[in-house]
C-alpha positions in Angstrom: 23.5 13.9 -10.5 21.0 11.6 -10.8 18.0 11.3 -8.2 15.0 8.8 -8.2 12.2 9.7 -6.1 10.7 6.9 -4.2 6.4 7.0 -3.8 5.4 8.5 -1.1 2.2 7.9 0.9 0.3 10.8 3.4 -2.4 10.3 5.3 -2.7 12.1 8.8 -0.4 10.3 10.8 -0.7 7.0 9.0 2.0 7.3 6.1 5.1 6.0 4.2 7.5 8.6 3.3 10.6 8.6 1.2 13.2 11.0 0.5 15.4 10.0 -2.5 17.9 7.5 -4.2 21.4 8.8 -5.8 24.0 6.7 -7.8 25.7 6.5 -4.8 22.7 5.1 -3.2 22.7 7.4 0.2 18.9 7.4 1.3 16.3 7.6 3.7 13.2 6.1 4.5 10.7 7.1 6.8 7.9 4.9 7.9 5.1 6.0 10.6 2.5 3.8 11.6 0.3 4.1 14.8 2.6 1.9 16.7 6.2 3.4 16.0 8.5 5.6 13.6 11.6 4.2 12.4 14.0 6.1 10.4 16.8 4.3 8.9 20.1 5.4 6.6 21.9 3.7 4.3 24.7 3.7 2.1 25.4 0.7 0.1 22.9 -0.3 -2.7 22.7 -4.2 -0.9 21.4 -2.3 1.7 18.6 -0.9 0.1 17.4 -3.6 -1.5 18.1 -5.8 1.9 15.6 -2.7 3.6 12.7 -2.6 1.5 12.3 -5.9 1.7 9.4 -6.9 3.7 8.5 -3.3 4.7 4.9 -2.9 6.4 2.7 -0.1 6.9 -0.5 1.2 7.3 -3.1 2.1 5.0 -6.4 4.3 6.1 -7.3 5.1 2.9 -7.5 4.6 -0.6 -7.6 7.2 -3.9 -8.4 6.1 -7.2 -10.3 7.7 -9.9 -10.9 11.0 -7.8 -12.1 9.0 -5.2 -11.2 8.3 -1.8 -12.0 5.3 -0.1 -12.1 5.9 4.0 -11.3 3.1 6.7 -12.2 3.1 10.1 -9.0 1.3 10.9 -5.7 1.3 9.1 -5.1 -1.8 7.5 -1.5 -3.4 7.1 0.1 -3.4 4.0 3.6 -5.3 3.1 5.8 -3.9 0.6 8.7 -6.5 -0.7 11.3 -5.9 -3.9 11.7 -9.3 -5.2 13.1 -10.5 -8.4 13.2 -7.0 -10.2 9.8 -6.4 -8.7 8.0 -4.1 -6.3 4.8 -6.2 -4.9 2.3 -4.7 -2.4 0.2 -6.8 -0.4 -3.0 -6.3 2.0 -3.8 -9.4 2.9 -7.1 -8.4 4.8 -8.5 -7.7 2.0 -6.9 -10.1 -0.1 -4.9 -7.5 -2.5 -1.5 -8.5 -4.3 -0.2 -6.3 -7.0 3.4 -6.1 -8.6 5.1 -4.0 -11.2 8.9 -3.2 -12.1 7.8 0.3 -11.4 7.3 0.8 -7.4 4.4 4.0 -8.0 2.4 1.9 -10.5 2.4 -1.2 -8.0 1.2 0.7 -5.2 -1.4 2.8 -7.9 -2.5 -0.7 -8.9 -3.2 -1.4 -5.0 -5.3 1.6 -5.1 -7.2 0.5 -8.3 -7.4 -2.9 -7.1 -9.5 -1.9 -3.8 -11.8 0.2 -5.4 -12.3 -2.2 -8.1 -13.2 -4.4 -5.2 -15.4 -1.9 -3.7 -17.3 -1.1 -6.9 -18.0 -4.9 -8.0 -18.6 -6.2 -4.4 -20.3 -3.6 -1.8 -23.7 -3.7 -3.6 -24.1 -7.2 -4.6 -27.0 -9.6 -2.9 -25.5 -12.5 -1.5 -26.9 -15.1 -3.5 -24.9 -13.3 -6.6 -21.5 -14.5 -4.3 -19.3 -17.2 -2.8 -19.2 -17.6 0.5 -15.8 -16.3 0.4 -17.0 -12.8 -1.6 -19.6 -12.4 1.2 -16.8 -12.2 3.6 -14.7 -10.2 1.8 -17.7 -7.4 1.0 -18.6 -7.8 4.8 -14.9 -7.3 6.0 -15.0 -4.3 3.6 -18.5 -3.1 4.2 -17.3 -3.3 8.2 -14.5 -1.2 7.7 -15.3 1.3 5.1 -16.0 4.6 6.6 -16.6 6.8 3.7 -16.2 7.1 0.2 -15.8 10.7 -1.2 
């Protein structure tokens, strides 16, 4: 028998987590965000692509390239399967990635913030838009800690 692991995501009580996918399609997903825990069960494959679509959750933090990047507060992130496609977006920050591969979209999300972090956090103003100075402030006002 044949199982796929879905990505899972920990972070104290802000996390996404998965159990598996069989031919058959019997799964579970388990989503906890500040506000509620849902568990749902399915057994049909329409049903699990109808589920993950437009799936939300929080993110506190981000880890990429042995480094984690701390929020104060969890930001919302939407997870959709579209067209043979896993996207991840964070619209506060302005992040979109996509992949056929669920783990390397939501890696890419990861590298994607810290790239952000890396080119933007330290630049003077006149070196930016107007929209980049609100996007490293936005960042700048959330960022806790980066270990």
């Amino acid at each position: 028998m044949s199982v796929t692991t879905i990505t899972s995501y920990k972070n104290n009580s802000h996390a996404l987590t998965t159990s598996f996918i069989t031919p058959s399609c019997v799964f579970q997903i388990n989503v906890f965000s500040p506000i509620s825990v849902k568990t749902i069960l399915y057994n049909r494959s329409r049903e699990l692509y109808d589920s993950i679509n437009n799936l939300s959750f929080y993110i506190k933090e981000f880890l990429w390239d042995n480094k984690r990047y701390i929020l104060k507060k969890a930001v919302i992130c939407y997870s959709e399967f579209k067209d043979d496609l896993w996207i991840y977006k964070v619209p506060e920050y302005g992040l979109h990635t996509f992949s056929e591969n669920k783990e390397e979209a939501f890696n890419d999300l990861h590298e994607e913030f810290a790239f952000l972090c890396d080119d933007l956090l330290d630049e003077p103003d006149e070196k930016l838009t107007c929209r980049a100075i609100k996007l490293r402030d936005s960042i700048k006002f959330n960022l806790d800690k980066i270990l």
